[in-house]
Backbone as XML, in Angstrom:
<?xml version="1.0"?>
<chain id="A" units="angstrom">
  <residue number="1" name="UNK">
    <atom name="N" x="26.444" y="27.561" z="-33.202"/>
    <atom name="CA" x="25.053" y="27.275" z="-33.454"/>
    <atom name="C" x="24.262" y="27.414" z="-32.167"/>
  </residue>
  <residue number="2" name="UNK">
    <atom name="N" x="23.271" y="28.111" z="-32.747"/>
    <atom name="CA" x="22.300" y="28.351" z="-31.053"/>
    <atom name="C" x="21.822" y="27.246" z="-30.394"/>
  </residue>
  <residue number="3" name="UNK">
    <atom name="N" x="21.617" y="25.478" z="-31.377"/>
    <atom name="CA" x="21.294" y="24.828" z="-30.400"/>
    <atom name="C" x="22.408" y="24.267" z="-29.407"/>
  </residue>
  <residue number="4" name="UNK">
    <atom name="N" x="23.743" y="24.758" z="-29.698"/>
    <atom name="CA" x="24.729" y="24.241" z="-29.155"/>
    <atom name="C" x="25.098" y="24.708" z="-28.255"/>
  </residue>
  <residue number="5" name="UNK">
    <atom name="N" x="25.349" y="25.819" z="-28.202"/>
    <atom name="CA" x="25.186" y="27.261" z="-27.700"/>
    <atom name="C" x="24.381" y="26.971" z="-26.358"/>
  </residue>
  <residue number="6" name="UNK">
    <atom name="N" x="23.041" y="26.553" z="-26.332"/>
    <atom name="CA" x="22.563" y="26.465" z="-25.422"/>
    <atom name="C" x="23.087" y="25.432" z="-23.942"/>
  </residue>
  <residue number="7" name="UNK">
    <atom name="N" x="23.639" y="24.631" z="-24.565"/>
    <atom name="CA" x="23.867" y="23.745" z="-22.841"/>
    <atom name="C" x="25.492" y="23.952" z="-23.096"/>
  </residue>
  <residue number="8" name="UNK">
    <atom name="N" x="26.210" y="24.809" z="-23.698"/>
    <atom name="CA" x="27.431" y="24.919" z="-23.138"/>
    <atom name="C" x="27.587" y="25.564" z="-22.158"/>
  </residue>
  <residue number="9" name="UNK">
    <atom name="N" x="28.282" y="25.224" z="-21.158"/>
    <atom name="CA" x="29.004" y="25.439" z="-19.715"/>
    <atom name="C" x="27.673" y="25.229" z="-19.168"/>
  </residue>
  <residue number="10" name="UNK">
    <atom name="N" x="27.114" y="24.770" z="-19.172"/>
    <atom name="CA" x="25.675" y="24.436" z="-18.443"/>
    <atom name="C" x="25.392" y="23.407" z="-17.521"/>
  </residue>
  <residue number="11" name="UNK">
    <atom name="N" x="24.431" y="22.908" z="-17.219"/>
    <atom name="CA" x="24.308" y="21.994" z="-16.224"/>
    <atom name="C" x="22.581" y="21.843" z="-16.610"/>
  </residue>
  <residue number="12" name="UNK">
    <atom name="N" x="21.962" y="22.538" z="-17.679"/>
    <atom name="CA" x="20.792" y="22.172" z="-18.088"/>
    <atom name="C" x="20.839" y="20.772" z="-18.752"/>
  </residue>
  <residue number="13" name="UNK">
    <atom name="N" x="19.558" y="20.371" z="-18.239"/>
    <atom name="CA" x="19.111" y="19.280" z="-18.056"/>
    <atom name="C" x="18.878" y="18.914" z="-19.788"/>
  </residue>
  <residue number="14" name="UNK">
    <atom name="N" x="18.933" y="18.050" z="-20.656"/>
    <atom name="CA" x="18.659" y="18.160" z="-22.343"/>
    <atom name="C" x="16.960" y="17.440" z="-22.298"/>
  </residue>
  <residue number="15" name="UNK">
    <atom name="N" x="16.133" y="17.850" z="-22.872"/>
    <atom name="CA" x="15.279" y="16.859" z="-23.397"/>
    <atom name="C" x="15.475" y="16.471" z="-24.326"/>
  </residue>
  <residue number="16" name="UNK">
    <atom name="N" x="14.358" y="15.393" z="-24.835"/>
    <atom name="CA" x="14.522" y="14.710" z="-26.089"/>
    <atom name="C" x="14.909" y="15.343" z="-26.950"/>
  </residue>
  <residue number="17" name="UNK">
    <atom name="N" x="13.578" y="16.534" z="-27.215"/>
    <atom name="CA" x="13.650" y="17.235" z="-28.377"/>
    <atom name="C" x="14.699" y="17.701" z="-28.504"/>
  </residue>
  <residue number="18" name="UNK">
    <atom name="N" x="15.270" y="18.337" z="-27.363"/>
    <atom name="CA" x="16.887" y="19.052" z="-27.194"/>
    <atom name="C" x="17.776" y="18.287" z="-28.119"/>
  </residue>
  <residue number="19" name="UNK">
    <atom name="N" x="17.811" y="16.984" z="-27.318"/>
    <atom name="CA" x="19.202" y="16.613" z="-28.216"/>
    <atom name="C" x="18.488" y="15.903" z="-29.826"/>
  </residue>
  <residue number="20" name="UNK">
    <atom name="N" x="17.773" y="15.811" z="-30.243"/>
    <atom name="CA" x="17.036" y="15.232" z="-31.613"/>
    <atom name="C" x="17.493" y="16.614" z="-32.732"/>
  </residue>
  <residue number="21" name="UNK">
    <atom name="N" x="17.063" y="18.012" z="-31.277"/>
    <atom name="CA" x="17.908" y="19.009" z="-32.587"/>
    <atom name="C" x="19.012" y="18.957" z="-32.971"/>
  </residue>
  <residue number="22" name="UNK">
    <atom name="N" x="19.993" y="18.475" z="-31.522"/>
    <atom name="CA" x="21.345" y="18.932" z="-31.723"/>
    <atom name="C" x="21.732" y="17.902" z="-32.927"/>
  </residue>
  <residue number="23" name="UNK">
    <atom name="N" x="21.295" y="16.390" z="-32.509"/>
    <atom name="CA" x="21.618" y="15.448" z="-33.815"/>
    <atom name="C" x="21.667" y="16.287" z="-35.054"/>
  </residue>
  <residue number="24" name="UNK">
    <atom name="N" x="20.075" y="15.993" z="-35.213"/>
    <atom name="CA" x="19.975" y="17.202" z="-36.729"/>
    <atom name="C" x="21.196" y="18.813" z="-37.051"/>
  </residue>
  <residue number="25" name="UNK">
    <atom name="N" x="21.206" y="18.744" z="-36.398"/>
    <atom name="CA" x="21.956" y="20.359" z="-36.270"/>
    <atom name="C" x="23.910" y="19.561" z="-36.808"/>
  </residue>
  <residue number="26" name="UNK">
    <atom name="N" x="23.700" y="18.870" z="-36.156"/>
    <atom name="CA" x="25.122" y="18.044" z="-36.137"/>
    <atom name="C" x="25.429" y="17.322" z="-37.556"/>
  </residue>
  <residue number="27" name="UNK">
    <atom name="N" x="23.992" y="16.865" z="-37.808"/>
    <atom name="CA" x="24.374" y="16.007" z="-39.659"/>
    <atom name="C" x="24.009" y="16.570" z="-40.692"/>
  </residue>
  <residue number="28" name="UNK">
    <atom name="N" x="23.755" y="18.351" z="-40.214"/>
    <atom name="CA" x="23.414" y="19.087" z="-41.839"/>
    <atom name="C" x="24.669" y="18.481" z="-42.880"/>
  </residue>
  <residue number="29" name="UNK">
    <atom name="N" x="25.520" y="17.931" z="-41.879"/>
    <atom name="CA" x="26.343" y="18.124" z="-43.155"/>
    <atom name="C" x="26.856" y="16.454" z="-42.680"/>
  </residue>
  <residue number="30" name="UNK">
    <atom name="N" x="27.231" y="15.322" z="-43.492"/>
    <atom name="CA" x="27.245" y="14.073" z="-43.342"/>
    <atom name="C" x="28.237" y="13.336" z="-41.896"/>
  </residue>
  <residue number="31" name="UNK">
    <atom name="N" x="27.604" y="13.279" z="-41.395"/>
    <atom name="CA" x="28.120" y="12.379" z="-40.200"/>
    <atom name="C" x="28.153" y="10.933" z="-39.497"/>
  </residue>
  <residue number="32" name="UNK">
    <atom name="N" x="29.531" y="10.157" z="-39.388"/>
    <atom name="CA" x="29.187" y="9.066" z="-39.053"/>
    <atom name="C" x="29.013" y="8.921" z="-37.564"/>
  </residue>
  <residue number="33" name="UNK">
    <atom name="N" x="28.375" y="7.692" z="-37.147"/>
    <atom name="CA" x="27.555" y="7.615" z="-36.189"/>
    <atom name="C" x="28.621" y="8.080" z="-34.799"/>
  </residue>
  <residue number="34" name="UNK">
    <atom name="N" x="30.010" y="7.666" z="-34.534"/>
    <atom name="CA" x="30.850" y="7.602" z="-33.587"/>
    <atom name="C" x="31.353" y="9.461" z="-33.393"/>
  </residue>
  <residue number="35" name="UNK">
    <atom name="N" x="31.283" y="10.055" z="-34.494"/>
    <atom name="CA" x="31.407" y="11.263" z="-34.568"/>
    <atom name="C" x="29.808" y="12.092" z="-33.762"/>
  </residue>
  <residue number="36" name="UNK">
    <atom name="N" x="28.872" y="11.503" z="-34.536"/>
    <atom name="CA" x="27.806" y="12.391" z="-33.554"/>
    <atom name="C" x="27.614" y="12.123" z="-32.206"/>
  </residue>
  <residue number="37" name="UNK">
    <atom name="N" x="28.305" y="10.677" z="-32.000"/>
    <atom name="CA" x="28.206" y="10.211" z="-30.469"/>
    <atom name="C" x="29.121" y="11.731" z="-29.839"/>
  </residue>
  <residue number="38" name="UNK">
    <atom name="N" x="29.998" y="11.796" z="-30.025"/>
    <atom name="CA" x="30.947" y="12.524" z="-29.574"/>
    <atom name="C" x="30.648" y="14.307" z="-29.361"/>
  </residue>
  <residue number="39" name="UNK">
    <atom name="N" x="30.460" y="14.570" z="-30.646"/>
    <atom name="CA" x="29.624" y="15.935" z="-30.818"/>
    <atom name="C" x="28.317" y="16.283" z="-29.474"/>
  </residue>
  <residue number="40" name="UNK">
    <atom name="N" x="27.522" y="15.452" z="-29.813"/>
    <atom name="CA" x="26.215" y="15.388" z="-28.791"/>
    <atom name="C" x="26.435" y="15.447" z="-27.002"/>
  </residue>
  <residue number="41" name="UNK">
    <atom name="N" x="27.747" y="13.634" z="-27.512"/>
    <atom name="CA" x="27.853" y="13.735" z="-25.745"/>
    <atom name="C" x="26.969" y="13.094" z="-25.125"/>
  </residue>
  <residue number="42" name="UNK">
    <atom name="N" x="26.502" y="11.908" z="-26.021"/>
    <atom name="CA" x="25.829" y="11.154" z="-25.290"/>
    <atom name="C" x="26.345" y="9.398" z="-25.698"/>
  </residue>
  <residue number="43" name="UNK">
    <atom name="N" x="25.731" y="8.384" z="-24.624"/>
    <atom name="CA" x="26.366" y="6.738" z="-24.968"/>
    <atom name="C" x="26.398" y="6.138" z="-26.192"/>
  </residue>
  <residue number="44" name="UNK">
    <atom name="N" x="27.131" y="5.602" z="-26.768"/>
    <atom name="CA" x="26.644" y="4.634" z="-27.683"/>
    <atom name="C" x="25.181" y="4.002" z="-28.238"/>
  </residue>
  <residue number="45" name="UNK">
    <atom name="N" x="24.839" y="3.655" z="-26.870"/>
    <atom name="CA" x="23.305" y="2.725" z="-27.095"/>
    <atom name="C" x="22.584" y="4.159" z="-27.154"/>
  </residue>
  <residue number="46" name="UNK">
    <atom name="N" x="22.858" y="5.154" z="-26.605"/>
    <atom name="CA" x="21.883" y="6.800" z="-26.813"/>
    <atom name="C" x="21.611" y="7.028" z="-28.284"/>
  </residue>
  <residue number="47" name="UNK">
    <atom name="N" x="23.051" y="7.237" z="-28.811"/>
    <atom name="CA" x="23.230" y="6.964" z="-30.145"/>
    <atom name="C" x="21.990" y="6.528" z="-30.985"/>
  </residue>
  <residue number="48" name="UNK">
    <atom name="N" x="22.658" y="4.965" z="-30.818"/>
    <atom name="CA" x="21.866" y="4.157" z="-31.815"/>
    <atom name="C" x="20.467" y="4.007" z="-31.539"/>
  </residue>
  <residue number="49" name="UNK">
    <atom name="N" x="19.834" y="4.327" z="-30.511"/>
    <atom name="CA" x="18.354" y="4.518" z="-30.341"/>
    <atom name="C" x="17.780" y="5.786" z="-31.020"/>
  </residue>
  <residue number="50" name="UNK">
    <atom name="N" x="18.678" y="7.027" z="-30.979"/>
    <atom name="CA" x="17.832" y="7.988" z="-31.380"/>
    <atom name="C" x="17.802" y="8.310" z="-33.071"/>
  </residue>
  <residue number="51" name="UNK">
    <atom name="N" x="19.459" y="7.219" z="-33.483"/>
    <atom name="CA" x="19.760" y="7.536" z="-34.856"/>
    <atom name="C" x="18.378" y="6.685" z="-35.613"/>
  </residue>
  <residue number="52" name="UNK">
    <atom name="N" x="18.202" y="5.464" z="-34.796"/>
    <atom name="CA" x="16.690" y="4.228" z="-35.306"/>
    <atom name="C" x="15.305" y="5.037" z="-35.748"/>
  </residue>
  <residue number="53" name="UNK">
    <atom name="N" x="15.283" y="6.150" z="-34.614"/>
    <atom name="CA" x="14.046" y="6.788" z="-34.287"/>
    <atom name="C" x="13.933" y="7.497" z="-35.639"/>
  </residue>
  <residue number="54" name="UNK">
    <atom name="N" x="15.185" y="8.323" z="-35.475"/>
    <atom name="CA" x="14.873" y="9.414" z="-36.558"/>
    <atom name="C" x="15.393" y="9.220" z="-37.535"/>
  </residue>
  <residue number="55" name="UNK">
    <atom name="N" x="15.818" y="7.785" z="-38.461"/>
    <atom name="CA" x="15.241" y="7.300" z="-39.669"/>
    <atom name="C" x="14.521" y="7.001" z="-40.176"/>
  </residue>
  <residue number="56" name="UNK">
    <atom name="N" x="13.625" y="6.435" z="-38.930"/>
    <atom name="CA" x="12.143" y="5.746" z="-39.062"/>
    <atom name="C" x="11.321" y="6.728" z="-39.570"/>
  </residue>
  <residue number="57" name="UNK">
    <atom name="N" x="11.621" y="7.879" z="-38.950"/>
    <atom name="CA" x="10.844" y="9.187" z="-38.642"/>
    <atom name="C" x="10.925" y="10.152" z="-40.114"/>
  </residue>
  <residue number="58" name="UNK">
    <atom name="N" x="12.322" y="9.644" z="-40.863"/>
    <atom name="CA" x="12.533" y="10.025" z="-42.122"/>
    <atom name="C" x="13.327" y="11.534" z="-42.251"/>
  </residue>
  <residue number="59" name="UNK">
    <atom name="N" x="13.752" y="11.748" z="-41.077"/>
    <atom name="CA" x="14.163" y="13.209" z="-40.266"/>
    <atom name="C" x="16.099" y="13.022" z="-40.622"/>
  </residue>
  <residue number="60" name="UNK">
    <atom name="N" x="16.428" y="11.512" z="-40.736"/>
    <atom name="CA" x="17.846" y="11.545" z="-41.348"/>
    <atom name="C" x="17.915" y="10.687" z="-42.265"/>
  </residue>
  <residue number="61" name="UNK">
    <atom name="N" x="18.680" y="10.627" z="-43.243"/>
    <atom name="CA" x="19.066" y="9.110" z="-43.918"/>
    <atom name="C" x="20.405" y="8.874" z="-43.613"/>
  </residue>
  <residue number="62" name="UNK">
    <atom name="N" x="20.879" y="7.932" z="-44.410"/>
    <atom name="CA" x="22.236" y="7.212" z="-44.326"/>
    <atom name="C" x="22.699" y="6.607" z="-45.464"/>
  </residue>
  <residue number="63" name="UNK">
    <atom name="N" x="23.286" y="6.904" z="-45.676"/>
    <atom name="CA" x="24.502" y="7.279" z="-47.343"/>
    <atom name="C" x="25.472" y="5.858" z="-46.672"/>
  </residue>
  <residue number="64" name="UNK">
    <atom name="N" x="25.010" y="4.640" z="-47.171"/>
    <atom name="CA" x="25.751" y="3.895" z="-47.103"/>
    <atom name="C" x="27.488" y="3.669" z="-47.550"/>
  </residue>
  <residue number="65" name="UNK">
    <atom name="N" x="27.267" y="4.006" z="-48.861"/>
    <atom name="CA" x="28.747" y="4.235" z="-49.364"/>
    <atom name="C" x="29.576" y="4.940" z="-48.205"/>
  </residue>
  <residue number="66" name="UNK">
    <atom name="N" x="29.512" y="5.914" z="-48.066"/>
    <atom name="CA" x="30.199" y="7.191" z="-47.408"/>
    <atom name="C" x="29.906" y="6.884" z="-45.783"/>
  </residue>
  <residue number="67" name="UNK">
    <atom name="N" x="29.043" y="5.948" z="-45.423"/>
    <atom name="CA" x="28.920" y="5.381" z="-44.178"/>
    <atom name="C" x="28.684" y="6.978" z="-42.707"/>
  </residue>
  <residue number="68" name="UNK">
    <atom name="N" x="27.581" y="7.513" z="-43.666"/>
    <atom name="CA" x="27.177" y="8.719" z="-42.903"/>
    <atom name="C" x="25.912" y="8.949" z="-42.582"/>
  </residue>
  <residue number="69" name="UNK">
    <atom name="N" x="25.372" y="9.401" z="-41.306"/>
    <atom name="CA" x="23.730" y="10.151" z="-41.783"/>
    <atom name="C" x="24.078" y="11.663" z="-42.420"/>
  </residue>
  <residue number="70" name="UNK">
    <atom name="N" x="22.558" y="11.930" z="-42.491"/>
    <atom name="CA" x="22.786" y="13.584" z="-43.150"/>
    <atom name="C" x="20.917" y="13.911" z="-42.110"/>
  </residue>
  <residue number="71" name="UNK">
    <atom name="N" x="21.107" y="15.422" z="-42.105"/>
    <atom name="CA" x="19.937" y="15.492" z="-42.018"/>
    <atom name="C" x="18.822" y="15.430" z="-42.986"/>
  </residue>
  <residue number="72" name="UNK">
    <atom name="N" x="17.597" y="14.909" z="-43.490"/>
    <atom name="CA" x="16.535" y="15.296" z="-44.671"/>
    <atom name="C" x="15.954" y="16.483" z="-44.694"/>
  </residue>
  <residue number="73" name="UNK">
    <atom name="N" x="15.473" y="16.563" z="-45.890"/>
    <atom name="CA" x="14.346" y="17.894" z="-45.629"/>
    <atom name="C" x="13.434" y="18.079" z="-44.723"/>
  </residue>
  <residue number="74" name="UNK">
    <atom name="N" x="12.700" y="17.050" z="-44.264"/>
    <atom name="CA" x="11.923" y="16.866" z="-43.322"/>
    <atom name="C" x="12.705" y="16.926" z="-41.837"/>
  </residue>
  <residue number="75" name="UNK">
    <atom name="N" x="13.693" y="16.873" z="-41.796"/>
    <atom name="CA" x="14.624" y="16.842" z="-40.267"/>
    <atom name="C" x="14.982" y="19.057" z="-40.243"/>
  </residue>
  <residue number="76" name="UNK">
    <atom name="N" x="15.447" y="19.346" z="-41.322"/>
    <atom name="CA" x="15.387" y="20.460" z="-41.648"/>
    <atom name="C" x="14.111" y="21.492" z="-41.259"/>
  </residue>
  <residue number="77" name="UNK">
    <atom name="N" x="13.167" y="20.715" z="-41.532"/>
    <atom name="CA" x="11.837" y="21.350" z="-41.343"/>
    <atom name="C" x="11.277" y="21.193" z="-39.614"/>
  </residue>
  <residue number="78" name="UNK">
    <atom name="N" x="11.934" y="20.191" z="-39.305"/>
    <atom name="CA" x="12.060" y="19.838" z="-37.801"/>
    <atom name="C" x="12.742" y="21.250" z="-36.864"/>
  </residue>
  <residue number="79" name="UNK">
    <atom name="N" x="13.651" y="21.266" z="-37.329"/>
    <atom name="CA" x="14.967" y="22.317" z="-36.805"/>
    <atom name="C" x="13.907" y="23.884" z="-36.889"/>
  </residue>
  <residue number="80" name="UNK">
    <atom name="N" x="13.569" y="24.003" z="-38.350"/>
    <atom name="CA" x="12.920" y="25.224" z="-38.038"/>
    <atom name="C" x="11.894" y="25.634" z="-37.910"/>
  </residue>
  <residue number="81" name="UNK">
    <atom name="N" x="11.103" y="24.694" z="-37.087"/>
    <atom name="CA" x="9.976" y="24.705" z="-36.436"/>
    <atom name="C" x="10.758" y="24.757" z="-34.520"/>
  </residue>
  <residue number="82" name="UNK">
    <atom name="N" x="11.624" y="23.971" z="-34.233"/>
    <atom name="CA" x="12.212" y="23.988" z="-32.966"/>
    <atom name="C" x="12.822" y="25.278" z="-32.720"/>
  </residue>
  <residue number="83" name="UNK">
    <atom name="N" x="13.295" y="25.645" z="-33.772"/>
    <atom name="CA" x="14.248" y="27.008" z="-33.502"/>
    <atom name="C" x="12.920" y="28.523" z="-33.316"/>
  </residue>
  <residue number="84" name="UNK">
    <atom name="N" x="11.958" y="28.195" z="-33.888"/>
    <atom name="CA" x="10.846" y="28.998" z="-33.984"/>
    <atom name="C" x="10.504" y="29.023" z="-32.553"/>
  </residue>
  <residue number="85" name="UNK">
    <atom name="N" x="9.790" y="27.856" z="-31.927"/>
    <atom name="CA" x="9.148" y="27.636" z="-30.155"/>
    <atom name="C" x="10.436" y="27.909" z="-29.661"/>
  </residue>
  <residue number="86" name="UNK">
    <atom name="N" x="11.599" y="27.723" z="-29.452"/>
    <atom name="CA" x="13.179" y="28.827" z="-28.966"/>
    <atom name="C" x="12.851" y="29.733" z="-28.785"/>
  </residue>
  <residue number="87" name="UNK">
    <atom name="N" x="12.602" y="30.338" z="-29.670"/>
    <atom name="CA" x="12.890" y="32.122" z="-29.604"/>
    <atom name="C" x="11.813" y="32.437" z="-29.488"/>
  </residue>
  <residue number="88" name="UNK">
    <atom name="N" x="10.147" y="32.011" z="-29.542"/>
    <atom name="CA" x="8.578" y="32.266" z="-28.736"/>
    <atom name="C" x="9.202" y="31.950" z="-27.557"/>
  </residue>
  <residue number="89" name="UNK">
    <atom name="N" x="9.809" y="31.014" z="-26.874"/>
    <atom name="CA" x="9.787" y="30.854" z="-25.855"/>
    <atom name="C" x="10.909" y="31.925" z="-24.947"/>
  </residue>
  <residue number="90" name="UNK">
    <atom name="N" x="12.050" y="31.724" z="-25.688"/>
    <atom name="CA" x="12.842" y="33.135" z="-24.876"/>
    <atom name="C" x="12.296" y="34.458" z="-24.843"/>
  </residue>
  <residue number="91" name="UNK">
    <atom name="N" x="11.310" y="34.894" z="-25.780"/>
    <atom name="CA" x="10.739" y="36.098" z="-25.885"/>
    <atom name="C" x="9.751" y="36.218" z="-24.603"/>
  </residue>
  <residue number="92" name="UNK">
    <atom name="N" x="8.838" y="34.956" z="-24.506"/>
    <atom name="CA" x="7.963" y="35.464" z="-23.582"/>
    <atom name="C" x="8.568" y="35.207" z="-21.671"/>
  </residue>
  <residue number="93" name="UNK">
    <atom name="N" x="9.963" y="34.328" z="-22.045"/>
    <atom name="CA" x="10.385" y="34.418" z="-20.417"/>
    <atom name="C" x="11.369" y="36.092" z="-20.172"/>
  </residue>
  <residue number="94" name="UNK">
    <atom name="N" x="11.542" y="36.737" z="-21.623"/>
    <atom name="CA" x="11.887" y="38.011" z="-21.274"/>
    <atom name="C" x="10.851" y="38.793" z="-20.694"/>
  </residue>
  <residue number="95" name="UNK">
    <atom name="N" x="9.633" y="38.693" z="-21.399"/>
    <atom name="CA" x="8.799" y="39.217" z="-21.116"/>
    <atom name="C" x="8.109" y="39.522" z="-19.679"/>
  </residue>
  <residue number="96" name="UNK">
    <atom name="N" x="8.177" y="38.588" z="-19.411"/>
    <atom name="CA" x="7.877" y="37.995" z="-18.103"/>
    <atom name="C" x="8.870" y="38.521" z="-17.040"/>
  </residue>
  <residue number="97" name="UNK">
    <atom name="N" x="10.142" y="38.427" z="-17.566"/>
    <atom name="CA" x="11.150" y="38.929" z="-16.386"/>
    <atom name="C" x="11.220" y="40.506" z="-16.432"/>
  </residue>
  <residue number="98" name="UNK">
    <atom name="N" x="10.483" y="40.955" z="-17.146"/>
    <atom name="CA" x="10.789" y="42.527" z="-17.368"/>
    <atom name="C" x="9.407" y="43.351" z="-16.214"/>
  </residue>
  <residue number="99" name="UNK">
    <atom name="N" x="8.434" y="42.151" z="-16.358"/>
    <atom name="CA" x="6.969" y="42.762" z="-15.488"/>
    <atom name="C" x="7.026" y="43.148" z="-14.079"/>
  </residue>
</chain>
């Protein structure tokens, strides 16, 4: 996955938004919380602050039974709006490096 893709073997720095995609990107498909800790690569308390945010935000839910988030439609709609400013943005630093 390209957002993953991006800080492997890296040493880039993540922003928010960075890792809010990778979450999302990580629970298209149902994930419990100790698993996305792991995936992401970030603390516990990282975790549970950003999983708070972006329930609030309505961007994941959580399937109690099955003791998972997932991403929502609206977290979905997140992703491909982020993946959109990605690739505006790699286009115009090609651009730029070609002048």
């Amino acid at each position: 996955m390209l957002i993953f893709d991006k800080f492997a073997n890296s040493k880039h720095h993540r922003s928010k938004l960075d890792i809010i995609a990778q979450i999302l990107t990580a629970a298209l498909e149902p994930k419990g919380k100790t698993k996305l800790m792991h995936i992401i690569m970030i603390s516990s308390q990282q975790v549970r602050e950003y999983l708070t945010e972006l329930l609030g935000k309505g961007l994941l839910s959580y399937d109690e039974v099955i003791r998972a988030f997932q991403t929502t439609t609206e977290g979905n709609e997140f992703l491909r709006l982020y993946d959109k400013i990605e690739r505006l943005g790699n286009d115009t630093e090609q651009e730029m490096n070609n002048t």
